[in-house]
N, C-alpha and C positions, 0 to 999 in steps of 0.2 A: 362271483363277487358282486355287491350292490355297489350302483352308483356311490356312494359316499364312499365305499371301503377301496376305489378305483383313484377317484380323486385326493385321496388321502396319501395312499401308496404313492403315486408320484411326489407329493410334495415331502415324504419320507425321506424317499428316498434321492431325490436332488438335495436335501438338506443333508444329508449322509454326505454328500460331495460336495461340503459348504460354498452352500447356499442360501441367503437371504431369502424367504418367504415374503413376500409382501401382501398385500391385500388386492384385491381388485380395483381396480380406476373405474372412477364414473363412465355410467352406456354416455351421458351426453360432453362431449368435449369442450372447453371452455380455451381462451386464449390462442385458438390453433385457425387462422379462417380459410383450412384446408379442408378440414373436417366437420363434419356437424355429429358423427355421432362415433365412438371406439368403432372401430369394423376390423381391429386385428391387434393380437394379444403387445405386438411392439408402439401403439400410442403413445404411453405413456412415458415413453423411453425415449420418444423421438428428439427432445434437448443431448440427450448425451451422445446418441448415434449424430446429431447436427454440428457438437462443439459448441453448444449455447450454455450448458451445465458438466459442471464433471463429475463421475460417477462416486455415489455413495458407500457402494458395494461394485468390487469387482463380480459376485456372482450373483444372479437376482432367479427364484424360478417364482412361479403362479399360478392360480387358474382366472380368467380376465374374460369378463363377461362383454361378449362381444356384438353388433345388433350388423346387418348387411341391408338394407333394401332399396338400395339406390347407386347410381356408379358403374361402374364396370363391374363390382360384386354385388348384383342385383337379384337376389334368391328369391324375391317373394312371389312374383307368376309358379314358380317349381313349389310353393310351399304346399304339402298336404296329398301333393300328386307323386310321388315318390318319397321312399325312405327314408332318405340323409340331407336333406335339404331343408333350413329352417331361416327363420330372422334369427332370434336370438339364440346363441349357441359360447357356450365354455371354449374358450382356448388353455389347455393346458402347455405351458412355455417355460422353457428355459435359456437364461442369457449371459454370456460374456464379453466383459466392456472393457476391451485392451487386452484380457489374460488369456484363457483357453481358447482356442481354434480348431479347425477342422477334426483333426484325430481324436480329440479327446471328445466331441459333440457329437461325431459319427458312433463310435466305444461305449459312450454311456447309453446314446439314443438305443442301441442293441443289445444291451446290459440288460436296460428295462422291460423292453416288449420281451425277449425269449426267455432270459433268468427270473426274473422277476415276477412280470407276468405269465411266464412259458405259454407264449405264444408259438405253433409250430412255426421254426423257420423256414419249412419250403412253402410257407404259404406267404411267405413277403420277397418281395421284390423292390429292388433301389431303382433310384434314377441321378445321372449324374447331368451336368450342363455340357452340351454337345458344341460350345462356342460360336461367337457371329464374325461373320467375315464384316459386316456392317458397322459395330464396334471394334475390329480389329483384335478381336480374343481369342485362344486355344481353346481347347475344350478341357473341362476342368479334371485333368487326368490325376489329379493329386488326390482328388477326392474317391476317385474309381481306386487307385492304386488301394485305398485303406481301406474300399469294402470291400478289396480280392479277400482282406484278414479273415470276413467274419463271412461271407457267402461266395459261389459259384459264378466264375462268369455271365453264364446264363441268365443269370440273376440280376445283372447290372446292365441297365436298359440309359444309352443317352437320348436325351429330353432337349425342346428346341427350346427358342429363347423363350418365348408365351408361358410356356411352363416350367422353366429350372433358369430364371434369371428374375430376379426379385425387386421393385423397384417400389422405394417409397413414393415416390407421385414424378411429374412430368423432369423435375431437377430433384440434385437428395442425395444421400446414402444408396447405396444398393451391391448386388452384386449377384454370383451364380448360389443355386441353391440343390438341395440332393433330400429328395424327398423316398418316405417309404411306403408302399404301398400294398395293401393284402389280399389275396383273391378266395373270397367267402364261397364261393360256387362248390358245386356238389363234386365226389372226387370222379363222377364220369363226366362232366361236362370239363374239369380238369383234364382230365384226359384225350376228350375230344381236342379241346383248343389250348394250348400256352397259355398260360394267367398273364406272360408279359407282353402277349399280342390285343393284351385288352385293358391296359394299363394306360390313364389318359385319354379313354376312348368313350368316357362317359359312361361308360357299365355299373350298372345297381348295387354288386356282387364284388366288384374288382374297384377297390376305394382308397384314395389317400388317406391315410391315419396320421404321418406326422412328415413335417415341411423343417430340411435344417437349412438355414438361411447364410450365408457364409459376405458378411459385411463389409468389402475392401475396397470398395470405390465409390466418389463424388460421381452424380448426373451432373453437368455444366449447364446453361441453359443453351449453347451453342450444342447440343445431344453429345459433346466426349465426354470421355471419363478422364479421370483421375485417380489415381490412390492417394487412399487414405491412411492417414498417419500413425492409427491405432485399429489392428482388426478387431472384426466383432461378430461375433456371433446371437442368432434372433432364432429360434426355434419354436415351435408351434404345435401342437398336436389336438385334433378335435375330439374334446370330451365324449360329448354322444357316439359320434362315430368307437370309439375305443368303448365304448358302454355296450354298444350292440355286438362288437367282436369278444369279448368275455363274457358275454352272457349268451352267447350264440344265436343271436338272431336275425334276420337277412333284412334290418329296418328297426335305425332309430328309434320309433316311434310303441316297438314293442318291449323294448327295455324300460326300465323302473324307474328312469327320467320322465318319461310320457302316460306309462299305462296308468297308473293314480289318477292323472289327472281327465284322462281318457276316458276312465270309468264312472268317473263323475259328472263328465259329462251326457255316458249313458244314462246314468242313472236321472240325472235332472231332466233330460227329452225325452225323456220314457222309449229311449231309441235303443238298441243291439248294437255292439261293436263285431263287426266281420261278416255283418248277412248282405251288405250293399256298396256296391263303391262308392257313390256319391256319399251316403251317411257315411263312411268310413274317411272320405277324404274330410269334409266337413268335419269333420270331430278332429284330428288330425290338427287341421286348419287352425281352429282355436284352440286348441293345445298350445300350439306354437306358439300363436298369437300373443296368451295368455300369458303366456313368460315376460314375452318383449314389452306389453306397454308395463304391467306390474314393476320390471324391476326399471320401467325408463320414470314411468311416477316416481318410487322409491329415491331414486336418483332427480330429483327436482322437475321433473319436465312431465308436464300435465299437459294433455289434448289439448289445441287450440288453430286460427287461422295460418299461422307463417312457423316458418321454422322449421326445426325440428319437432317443436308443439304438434304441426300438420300432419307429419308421418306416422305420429303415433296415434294420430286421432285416424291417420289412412288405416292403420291396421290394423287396428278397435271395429273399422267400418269395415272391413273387410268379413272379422270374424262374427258381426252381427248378421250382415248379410248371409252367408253360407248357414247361421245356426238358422235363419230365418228363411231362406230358399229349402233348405236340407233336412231342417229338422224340427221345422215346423212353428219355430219360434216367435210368437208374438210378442212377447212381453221382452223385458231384462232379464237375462239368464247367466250371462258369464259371472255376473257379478258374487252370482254363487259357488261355481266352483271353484273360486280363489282360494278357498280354505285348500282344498285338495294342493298346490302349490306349493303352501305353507307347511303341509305334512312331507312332503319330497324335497324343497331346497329350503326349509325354515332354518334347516342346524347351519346350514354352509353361507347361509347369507339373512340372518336375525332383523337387520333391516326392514326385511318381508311381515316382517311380525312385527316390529316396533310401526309400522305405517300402514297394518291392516286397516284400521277401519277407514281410512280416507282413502286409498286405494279402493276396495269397495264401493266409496261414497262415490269417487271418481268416475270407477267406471261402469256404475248405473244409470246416472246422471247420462253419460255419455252414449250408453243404450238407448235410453229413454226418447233421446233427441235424434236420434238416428233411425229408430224405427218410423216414428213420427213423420220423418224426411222420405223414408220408403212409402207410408201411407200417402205423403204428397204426387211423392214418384209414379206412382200406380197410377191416379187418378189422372194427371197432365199424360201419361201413356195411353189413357180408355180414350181419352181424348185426339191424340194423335190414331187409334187405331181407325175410330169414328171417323175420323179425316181420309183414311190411307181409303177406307172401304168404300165411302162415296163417293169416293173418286175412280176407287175400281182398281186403285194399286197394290203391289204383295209386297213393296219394299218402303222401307224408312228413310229419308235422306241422312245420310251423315252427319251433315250440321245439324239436324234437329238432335240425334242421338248424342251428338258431343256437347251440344247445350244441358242436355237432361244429366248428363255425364259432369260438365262443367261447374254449372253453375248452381242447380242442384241435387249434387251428391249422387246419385242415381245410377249403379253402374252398370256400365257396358254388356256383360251377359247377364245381368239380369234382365237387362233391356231384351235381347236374344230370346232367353226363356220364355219371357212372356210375348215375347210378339209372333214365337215358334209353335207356343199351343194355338197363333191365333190365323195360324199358315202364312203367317209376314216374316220379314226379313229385315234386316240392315243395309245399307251398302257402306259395307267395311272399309272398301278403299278412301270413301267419302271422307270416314270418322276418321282413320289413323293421316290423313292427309289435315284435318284439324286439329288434331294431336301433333302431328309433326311442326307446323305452323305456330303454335303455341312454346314449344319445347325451344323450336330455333328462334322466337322471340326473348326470351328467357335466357338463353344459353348468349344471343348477341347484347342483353342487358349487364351481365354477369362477367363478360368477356375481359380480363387483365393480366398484361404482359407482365411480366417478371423479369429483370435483367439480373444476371449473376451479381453478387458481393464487391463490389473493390474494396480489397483491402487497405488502410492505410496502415494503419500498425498493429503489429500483433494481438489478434482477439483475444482479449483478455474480461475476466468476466465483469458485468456491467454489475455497479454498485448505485440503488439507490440511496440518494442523499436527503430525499424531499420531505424525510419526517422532520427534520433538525432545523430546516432554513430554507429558502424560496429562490436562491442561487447559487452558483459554484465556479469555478475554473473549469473548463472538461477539455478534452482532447476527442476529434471523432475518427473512431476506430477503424469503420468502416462506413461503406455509404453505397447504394444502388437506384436505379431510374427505373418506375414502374408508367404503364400508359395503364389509363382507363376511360372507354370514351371518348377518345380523341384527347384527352386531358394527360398531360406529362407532369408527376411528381417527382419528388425523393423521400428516401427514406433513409435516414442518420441512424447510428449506433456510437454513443459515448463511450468514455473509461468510466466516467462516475454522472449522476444527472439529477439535479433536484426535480424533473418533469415523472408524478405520477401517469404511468399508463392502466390505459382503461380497464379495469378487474372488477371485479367483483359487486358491479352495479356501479360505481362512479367514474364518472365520464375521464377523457385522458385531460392533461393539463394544455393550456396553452400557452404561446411569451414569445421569448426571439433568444437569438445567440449572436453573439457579437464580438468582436475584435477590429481595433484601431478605425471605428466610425461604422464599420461595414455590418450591419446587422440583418440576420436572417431568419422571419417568421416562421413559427413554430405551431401552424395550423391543428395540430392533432397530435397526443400520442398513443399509442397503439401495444400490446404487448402479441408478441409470434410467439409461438412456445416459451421460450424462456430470456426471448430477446426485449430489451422496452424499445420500441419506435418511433424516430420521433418525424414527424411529416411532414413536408415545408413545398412549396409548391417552383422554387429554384433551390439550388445547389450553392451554398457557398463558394465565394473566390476562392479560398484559397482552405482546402480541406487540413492542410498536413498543421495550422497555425491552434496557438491555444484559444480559446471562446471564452465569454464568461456567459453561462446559461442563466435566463432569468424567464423566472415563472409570473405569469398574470395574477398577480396578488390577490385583487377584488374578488377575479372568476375562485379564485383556491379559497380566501377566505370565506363565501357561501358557499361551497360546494361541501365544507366543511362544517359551517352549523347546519348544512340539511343532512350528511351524515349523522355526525353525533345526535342531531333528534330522531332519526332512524333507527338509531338503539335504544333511545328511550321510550317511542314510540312501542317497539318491537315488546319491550317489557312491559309497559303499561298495557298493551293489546292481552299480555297472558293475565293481568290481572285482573280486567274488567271479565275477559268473554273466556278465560279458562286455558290452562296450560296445554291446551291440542293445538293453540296457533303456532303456525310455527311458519318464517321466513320462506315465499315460494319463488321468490325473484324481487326485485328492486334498482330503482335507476334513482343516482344521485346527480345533479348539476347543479348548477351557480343560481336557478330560477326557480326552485322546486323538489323534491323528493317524491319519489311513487314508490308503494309499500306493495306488495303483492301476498296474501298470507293465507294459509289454511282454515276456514268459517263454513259454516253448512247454512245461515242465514242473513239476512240483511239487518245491518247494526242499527238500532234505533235512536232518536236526537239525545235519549237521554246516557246510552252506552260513547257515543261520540262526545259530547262534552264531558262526561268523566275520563275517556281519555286523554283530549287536549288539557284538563285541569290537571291530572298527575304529570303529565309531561312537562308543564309550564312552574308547577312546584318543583320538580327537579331541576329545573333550570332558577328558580330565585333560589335553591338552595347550595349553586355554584359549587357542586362536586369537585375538585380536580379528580381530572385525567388521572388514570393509572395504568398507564402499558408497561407489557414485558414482551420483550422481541422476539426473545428465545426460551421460552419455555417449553418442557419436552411435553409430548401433546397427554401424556399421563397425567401430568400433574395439572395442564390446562383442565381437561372432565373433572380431576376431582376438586377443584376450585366451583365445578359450574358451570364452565364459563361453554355456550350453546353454540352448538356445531350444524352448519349447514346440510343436506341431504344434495347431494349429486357433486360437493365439494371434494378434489382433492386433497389432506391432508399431509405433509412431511410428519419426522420425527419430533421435529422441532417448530413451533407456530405462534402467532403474535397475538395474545390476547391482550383486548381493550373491554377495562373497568372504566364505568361511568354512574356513579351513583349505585341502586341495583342491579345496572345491565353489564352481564360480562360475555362476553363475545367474542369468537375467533376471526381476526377481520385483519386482513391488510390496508386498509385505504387510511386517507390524513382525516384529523379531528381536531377539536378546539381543544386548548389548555384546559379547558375549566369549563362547565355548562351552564355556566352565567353567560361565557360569552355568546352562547346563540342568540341571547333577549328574548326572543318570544316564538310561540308554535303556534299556529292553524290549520288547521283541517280542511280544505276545499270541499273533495268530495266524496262518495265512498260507493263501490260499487261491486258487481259482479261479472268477471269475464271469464270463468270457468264453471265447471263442476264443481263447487266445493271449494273455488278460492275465489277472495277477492279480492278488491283493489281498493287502495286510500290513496288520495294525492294531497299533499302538505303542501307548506309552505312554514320555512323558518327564519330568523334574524333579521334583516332591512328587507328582503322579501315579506317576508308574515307585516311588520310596520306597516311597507308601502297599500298592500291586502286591505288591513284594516284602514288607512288612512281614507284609499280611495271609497270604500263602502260606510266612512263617516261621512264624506264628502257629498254620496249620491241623498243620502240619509238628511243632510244637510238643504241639498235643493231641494227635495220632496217638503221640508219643514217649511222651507221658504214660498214655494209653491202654494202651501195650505194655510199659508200668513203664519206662521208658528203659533198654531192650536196647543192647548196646555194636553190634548190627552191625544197625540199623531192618530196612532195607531186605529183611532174610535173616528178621526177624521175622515181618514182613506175607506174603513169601512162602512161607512156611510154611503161614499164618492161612488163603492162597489156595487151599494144593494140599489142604489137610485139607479145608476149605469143600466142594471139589473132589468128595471122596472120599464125603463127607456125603451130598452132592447127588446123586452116583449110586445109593448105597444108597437114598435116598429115593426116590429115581424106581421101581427096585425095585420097592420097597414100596407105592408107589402103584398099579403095574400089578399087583400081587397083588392090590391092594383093587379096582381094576377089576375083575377076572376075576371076582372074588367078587359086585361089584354088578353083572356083565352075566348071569350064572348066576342070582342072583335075578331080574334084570328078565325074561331068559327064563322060568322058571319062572311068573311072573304074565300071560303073553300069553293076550291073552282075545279072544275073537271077536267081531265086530260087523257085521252083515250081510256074511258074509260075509269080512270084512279081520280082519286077525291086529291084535293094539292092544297097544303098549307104553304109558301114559299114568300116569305117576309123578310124585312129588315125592319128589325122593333129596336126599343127603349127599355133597358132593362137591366137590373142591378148584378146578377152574376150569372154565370155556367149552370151554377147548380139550377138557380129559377127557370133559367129553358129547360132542363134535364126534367125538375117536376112540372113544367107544362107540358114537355111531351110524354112524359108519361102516364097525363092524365087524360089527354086528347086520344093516345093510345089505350087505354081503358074504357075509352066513351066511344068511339070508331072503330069501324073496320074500314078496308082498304083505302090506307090514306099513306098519303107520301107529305113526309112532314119536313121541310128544310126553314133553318132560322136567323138570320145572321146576327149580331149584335157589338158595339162598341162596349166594351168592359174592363175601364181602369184606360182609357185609352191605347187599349190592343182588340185588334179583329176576332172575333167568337163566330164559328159557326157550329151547328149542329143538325145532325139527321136521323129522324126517327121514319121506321118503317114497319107497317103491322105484321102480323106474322103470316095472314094471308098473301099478301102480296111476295110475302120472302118466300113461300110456298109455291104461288100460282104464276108468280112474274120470276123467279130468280134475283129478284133484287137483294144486294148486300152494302147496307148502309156503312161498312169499314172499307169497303171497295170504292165507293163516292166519295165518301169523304178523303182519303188518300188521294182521286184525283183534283177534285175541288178546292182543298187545303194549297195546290201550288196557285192561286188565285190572289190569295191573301199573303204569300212569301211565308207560310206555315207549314206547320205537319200536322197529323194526328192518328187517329185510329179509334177501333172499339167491333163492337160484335153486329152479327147482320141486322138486327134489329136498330141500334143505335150506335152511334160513333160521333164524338167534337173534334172539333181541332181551334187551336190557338194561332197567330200569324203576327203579322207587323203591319201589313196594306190593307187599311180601313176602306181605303177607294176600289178595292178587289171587288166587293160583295153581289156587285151586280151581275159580274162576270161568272162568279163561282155557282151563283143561284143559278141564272142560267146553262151552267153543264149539269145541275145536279138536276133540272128538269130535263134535259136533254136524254139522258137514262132511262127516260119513259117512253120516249120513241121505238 
């Protein structure tokens, strides 16, 4: 069977045992800030396994594009060195929310693989939960009892807690889980060893295919459990892995999910698949790769510094480095075999095709600058080798390797590689000891406690109100204390709440809540999966009392004309530069709007005022609003109205008409787009491959904008006596300034000549070496730099030290010629470092020359003094 006719079958057939099909959820996760990216096919589920949503469908199955490289599910060091190990990877899942349990998920799970797929069954083996004395559990013999039905004792292997107890994160859902597992091995190494003595043991050959998850208990944040109200079932089965066992192969990587793309990328390095390991793991590598960032772009999130953005730009780097270590690669080359991608996962995921070419654009660009970085890397390495050998040393200190690592891109065993051809080393303990130091800085910035839920009255689901009006009655449903920092919060949950939380690029609302005088600020709100939060930094008196919740009007009413010109914006951007712009991100607040959008060039003044012009006519021609709250997302597309990329959508979804622009968007807007008054444009730029950035300004913002740049406008007029033609004034003011500045220059290098003839004239001898050592008069850094440079072009062995007051701060500097750095060992970055504590400064620079800057003008004499001292 091929990959697609694998993928299909299942979803056939769970539909046969009705079940909802759904589509895949975005790789980056939005509203959840547990997660930064899906890493397992139940995400998207995680409101209804929590009791924050109720389910739509009692039966749901999928295939749910999954990404791991970071966490406790940390696959990417394994990616390319072994078979089954990837970033991005299918989870095929099936789930029930309240209905089906154990017997019927264990039945169908075994329905599938041996009828369906006839799969042999002595080549699977279960596993059940073997229970913890530490939670106080049995061992899940319920679930053993119903695979006696369908297999052999022997067959049914218990499993400790690490692997057959399943835990959504540190509190949660969770419970025992009974997984199946097949032993691909040849029938004599079968026979040598039990397939189930190798089960869980990390064997290549001997592999979990599918994970049944069995859902019956709360985590508490005190580590008990609890049951839960409604069980549920979360089932899991790895794509590839199920690819390589029906196509019989001993590795992912050789089934029809991989080889396409594998082969293209032989074909692009003019490299062999299977003559070398390293070329074989390398190829391998960006295979994978090539999936993860593709479908993590597709899904909104483009390479960049923080984030999730970072991981994918790590990945991107990873698989440049390996074609470029491996396979010879100088130039951009992934960016080519993307097509190959498109012909393997195009039909099951169209997306891939509808955002080829900026994907492409994307990840060229991101070659291009990565290589570039490598070219850096190399060079600052020739350099440290040059270091290591005059010294006479075979190792690298750590810290320099984690800086190369750090700060410029550089990594680790490529560092290795190359310092291996050059018989140097590393000291390894050095680097992961500033690797560790880093992580656990990070990890104690990051650090926040969670306290369990108190309930106050029955969690019933939160209704916002905040499209209709700016206050309400609310009751708080629940409420819990979070630390972060040393700083103690809460966190509220309403029955109903005019307070927007934060989605979708606009910031969360803020206000207070109140009852009988006692009111309680509403610093932030927040949306958890499917919960809105509202953040206050004490706890209400009295929780169980009713509130009346009021929203910060001012902050909502801009926050709202910088949305709604964000759609207008968003439109007018397709109509000046072309319908490929498309929405990459965006942040809405009370002070501003930032646009993030898809552009392969920088917008020029005259594409930017035609977009502020169309924007600012759709605003004189006061559109009203036209939302619909519930429209089913079918008839949303055929309206038009433009959907975001990395967004999940429901069945049902809120499009907003304004003018031209129809859009699928939850956040608040103005009645009418008169009301924003007016748009500006501040700035426009580029922070990616292929996307840029605008930052606006709309309504009493945009006012204030133009107000104060009439104002500066105004004193510049005043300034000039108000000239009838300004603009011909200033340019005047410039080209004289102009005129000035060259004469002065001049004149400055007239006073040079004069102060280099003096300093000549005082060269005085010290064992031997010629000595300039002065405190002069003299206009900046730079002029000592060109007169030792030029004293150093006109001499040899001369020791050159200078001190000077400059702007009212201590200047010194030290030139040495290259004989002397040769014949004396002298190193002018070494002097000056000690000399620099004279003046209460620092500095640095190379053997030849080095400044440094200070505060103690009264130093000079002292510091001159040790930097002769050096000649002793």
């Amino acid at each position: 069977m091929t990959s697609s006719e694998i993928r299909d079958s299942f979803l056939k057939f769970f539909e046969s045992k009705q079940h909802k099909i759904v589509p895949s959820a975005p790789l980056v996760v939005k509203n959840d800030p547990t997660l930064m990216f899906t890493n397992a096919g139940m995400n998207q589920f995680k409101d209804i396994f929590l009791g924050n949503a109720p389910a739509q469908y009692k039966r749901i199955a999928d295939s749910q594009k999954c990404l791991r490289v970071s966490g406790k599910h940390n696959d990417l060091e394994e990616v390319g060195y072994d078979g089954y190990h990837h970033t991005l990877f299918e989870m095929l899942g099936n789930w029930s929310f309240g209905d089906y349990f154990k017997e019927d998920a264990i039945a169908w799970a075994w329905e599938f693989l041996t009828v369906t797929l006839k799969i042999e069954k002595n080549n699977l083996y279960v596993t059940v939960f073997e229970g913890s004395k530490e939670d106080g559990l049995d061992p899940d013999n319920e679930a053993r009892e119903i695979w006696k039905k369908f297999v052999t004792e022997d067959k049914i292997i218990y499993g400790n807690k690490k692997d057959n107890f399943w835990e959504m994160g540190e509190t949660g859902p969770c419970g025992p889980c009974s997984e199946i597992h097949i032993d691909l091995r040849t029938e004599d190494a079968k026979k040598a060893l039990a397939g189930r003595n190798l089960v869980n043991a990390s064997h290549p050959e001997v592999i979990e295919i599918w994970n049944n998850v069995f859902i019956q208990y709360n985590r508490k944040a005190d580590r008990s459990l609890e049951l839960l109200p409604d069980k549920h079932v979360d089932t899991g089965m790895g794509f590839e892995r199920l690819c390589m066992v029906m196509q019989g192969k001993t590795s992912s990587y050789e089934t029809d999910v991989f080889q396409p793309i594998i082969q293209k990328i032989a074909l692009t390095s003019n490299k062999s698949y299977g003559k070398e390991e390293m070329t074989d793991i390398a190829m391998r590598v960006i295979a994978d790769h090539l999936r993860a960032i593709s479908f993590a772009i597709t899904d909104g999130e483009v390479p960049s510094n923080t984030g999730a953005g970072y991981v994918i730009r790590r990945i991107l780097r990873r698989a440049v480095r390996y074609g470029y270590t491996y396979l010879n690669q100088t130039e951009p080359f992934i960016c080519k075999v993307f097509s190959a991608l498109i012909n393997t996962m195009g039909n099951a995921y169209p997306e891939l095709i509808n955002c080829k070419d900026f994907i492409e654009k994307v990840i060229y660009e991101e070659e291009l600058t990565f290589l570039r970085t490598l070219e850096t890397g190399i060079k600052l390495l020739d350099n440290i080798i040059k270091e290591c050998n005059s010294k006479g040393s075979k190792t690298v200190d750590g810290e320099t390797a984690f800086k190369l690592y750090d700060t410029f891109g550089f990594p680790l065993d490529l560092t290795e590689l190359i310092l291996r051809e050059q018989g140097l080393s590393v000291n390894i303990e050095q680097f992961n000891n500033e690797m560790l130091n880093q992580k656990s800085r990070s990890r104690q910035a990051a650090v926040v406690e969670t306290l369990d839920w108190v309930k106050v009255r029955e969690n019933e689901a939160v209704t916002f109100v905040g499209y209709d009006g700016l206050d309400a009655e609310i009751n708080i449903t629940r409420y819990r204390k979070v630390s972060s920092k040393g700083k103690e919060m809460y966190h509220l949950v309403f029955d109903k709440t005019p307070f927007y939380a934060e989605s979708g690029g606009q910031v969360g609302d803020t206000g207070f809540i109140e009852t009988n005088g006692d009111k309680t600020f509403i610093i932030d709100t927040q949306k958890e999966n499917n919960l809105i939060i509202h953040i206050c930094n004490e706890l209400p008196k009295d929780v169980k009392s009713t509130y009346k919740a009021v929203v910060n009007s001012e902050d909502r009413i801009n926050t709202q004309c910088n949305h709604s010109a964000t759609h207008l914006m968003h439109a007018a951007l397709r109509e000046v530069l072309g319908t490929h712009v498309e929405q990459k991100g965006s942040l809405v607040n009370p002070n501003y709007l930032r646009f993030d959008f898809s552009h392969y060039q920088k917008m020029n003044a005259e594409d930017i005022r035609k977009v502020e012009n169309i924007v600012n006519q759709k605003i004189r021609h006061n559109d009203i609003l036209n939302e619909t709250r519930e429209m089913p997302i079918d008839d949303a597309r055929k309206l038009g109205a433009m959907a975001l990329f990395g967004e999940k959508y429901g069945e049902k979804v809120r499009v907003i008409k304004l003018g031209d622009s129809v859009e699928l968007c939850g956040g608040t807007h103005v009645k009418a787009s008169g009301q924003i008054g007016a748009f500006k444009i501040l700035s426009e730029g580029a922070i990616s491959a292929g996307i840029r950035r605008i930052e606006a300004v709309a309504g009493v913002k945009a006012e204030a904008y133009i107000n104060e740049k009439l104002d500066t406008l105004n004193c510049i007029n005043t300034i000039f006596k108000n000239p009838k033609e300004l603009t011909k004034s200033v340019q005047n003011v410039l080209d004289e300034n102009q005129v000035l500045r060259k004469q002065i220059e001049l004149l400055l290098k007239d006073r040079n000549k004069i102060i280099k003839a003096e300093l000549v004239q005082k060269i005085k001898t010290i064992n031997g070496i010629q000595v300039i050592a002065e405190k002069i008069a003299i206009d900046s850094a730079l002029s000592i730099k060109d007169l030792a440079f030029q004293l150093k072009s006109e001499h040899t062995n001369l020791f050159f030290v200078i001190a000077a007051e400059i702007d009212g701060k201590a200047s010194i500097s030290v030139m040495i010629t290259e004989d002397l750095i040769k014949n004396k060992g002298l190193n002018a970055g070494v002097i000056i470092k000690e000399i620099s504590k004279e003046i209460n400064g620092s500095g640095g620079g190379q053997a030849f020359y080095a400044s440094a800057g200070g505060t103690n003008i009264n130093g000079f004499d002292l510091a001159i003094k040790k930097a002769i001292g050096f000649l002793n």
